[in-house]
C-alpha positions as CSV (number, residue, x, y, z in Angstrom):
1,X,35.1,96.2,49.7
2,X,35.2,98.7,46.7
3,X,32.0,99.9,45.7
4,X,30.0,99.0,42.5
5,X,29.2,101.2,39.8
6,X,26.3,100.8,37.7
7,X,28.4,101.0,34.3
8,X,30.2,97.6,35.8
9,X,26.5,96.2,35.3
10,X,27.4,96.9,31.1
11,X,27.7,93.2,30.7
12,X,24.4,91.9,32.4
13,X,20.7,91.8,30.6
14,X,19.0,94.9,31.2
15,X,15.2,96.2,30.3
16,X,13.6,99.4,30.2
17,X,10.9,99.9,31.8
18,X,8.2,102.6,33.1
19,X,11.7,104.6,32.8
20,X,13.6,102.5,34.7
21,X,16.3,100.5,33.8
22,X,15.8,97.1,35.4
23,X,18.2,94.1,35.5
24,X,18.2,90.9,35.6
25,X,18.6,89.2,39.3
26,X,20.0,85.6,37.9
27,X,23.2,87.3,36.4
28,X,23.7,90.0,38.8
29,X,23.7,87.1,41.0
30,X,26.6,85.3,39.5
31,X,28.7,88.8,39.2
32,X,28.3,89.6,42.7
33,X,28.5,85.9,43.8
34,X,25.7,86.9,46.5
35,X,22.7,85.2,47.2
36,X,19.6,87.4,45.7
37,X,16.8,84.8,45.6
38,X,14.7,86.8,48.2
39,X,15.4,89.9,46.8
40,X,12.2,91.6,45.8
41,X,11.6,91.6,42.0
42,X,9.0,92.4,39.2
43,X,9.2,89.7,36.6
44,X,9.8,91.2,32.7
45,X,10.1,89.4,29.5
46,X,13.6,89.6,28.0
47,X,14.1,87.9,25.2
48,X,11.1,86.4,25.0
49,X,11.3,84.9,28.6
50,X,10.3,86.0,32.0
51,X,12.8,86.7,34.5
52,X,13.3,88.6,37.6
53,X,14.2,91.8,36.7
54,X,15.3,94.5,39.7
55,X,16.7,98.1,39.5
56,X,20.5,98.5,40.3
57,X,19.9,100.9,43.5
58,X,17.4,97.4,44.9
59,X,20.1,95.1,44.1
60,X,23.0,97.4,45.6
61,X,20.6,98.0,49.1
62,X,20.3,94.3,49.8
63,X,23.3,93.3,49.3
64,X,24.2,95.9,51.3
65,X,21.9,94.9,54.1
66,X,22.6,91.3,54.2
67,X,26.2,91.6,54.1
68,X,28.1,89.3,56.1
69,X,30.0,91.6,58.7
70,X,33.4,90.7,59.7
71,X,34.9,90.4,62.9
72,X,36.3,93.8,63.4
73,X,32.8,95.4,62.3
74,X,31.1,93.5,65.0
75,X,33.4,94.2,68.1
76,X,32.6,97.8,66.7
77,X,29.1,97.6,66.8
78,X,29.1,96.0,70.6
79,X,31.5,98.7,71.5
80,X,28.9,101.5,69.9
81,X,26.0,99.4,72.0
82,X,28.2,99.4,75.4
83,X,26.4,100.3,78.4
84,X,29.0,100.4,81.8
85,X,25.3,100.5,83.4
86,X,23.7,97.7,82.2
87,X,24.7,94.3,83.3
């Protein structure tokens, strides 16, 4: 899977703030068609509503981490975790 650049992000509600640019979890959401409801956010008003807002390096880590791994990456990992010793 390619990896995601933050300029790709051009087209989803940002905010700045305390020097940060945050985003907005709902729409990154749809773009990455990933599940981010227990990602943890702040909530900032954009456009006169609140909505979860989290920094593109947060979003990019958990989805990351709670990637779905496919067949070949597991039998890799249970080969890395082979132990001829242990039965």
């Amino acid at each position: 899977m390619p990896r995601i650049k933050e300029e790709e992000f051009k087209d989803i509600t940002k905010v700045d703030f305390d020097g940060q640019t945050y985003y907005s979890v709902a729409e990154a959401q749809e773009y990455l068609k990933t599940d981010l409801s227990a990602l943890e956010a702040i909530t900032l008003p954009i456009k006169g509503t609140a909505t979860k807002c989290a920094t593109f390096e947060k979003i990019m880590d958990y989805k990351h981490q709670n990637r779905e791994l496919s067949d070949f990456d597991k039998k890799i990992i249970q080969g890395l975790n082979f132990n001829p010793r242990k039965k």
